[in-house]
N, C-alpha and C positions, 0 to 999 in steps of 0.2 A: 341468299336472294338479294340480288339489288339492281336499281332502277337507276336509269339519268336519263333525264328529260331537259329538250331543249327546246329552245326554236321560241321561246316567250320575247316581250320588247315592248316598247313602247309602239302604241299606234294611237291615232286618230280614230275618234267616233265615226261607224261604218266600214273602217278598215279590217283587213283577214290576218289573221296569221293564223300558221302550220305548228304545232307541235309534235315531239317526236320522245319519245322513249324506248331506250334499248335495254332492257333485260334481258337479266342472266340468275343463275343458280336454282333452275329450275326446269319443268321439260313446259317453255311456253306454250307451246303449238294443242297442248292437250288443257287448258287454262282458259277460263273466263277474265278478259281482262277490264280494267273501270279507269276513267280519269276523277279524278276530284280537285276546289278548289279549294281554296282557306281565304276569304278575302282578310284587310285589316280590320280586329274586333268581333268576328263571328267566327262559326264554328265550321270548321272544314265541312263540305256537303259534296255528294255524288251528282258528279256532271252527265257523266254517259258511259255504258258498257259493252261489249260485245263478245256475243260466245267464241269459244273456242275455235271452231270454225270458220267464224267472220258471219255466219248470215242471219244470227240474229241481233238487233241490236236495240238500245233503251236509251232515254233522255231526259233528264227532269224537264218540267214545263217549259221554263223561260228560256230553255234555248235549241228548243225544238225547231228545224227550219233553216238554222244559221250555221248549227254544228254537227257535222260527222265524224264520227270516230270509223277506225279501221286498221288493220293487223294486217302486217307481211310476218307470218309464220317462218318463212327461211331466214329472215334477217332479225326473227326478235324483239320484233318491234311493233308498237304501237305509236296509232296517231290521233291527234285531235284536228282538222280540218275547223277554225273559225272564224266565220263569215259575219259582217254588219254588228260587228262589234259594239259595245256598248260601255258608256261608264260602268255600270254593274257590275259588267265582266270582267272585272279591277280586281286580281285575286293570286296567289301564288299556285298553281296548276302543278299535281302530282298526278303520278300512275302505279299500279295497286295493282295484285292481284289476290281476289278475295279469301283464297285458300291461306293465305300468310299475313302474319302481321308484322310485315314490313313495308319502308318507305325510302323513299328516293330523299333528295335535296329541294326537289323543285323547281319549274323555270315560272318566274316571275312576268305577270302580263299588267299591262295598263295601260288603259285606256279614256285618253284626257285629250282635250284642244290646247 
C-alpha cells in the first residue's frame, strides 16, 4: 500500500490550494478514503473522508465550507480542494485509507503573510 501526496506550498491567508494523492497496492475504487493533518506539536487529526463511491462525504468542524475532498476512482486518486485558508491550516497533510495502517510522506502546507 502507498500513498503520495502533493500539491501542499506555501500560501497566503484566504488563499486555495489543491491536493492530490495517488495510490496504489490496493483495489482503491472499492475503499473508503480520508485526508489527515499533523500540524507542528499536535497530534495528527482526521480532515475529511469520502465513501468509496464519492457520494458520501465528512468534515471535521473547522473546515467545513472551505474543504472538498473528492476521488477519481480510474486514476487512483484522491483530493483535497482548499479554500480560505487559514494560519491553522499550517499542517503536514496525508491520505489514508482506513482499512490499512499505512502512510504516505506527506505534502506540507502553510499558511502565513
Amino acid at each position: 500500500v502507498q500513498f503520495v501526496e502533493s500539491g501542499g506550498g506555501l500560501v497566503q491567508p484566504g488563499g486555495s490550494l489543491r491536493l492530490s494523492c495517488a495510490a496504489s497496492g490496493f483495489t482503491f475504487s472499492s475503499q473508503t478514503m480520508s485526508w489527515h493533518r499533523q500540524a507542528p506539536g499536535k497530534e495528527r487529526e482526521l480532515v475529511a473522508s469520502i465513501a468509496s463511491a464519492g457520494g458520501r462525504t465528512s468534515y471535521r468542524e473547522s473546515v467545513k465550507g472551505r474543504f472538498t475532498i473528492s476521488r477519481d476512482n480510474f486514476r487512483n486518486t484522491v483530493y483535497l480542494q482548499m479554500n480560505n485558508l487559514k494560519p491553522d491550516d499550517t499542517a503536514v497533510y496525508y491520505c489514508k485509507v482506513p482499512a490499512y495502517d499505512a502512510w504516505g510522506q506527506g505534502t506540507r502546507v502553510t499558511v502565513s503573510s
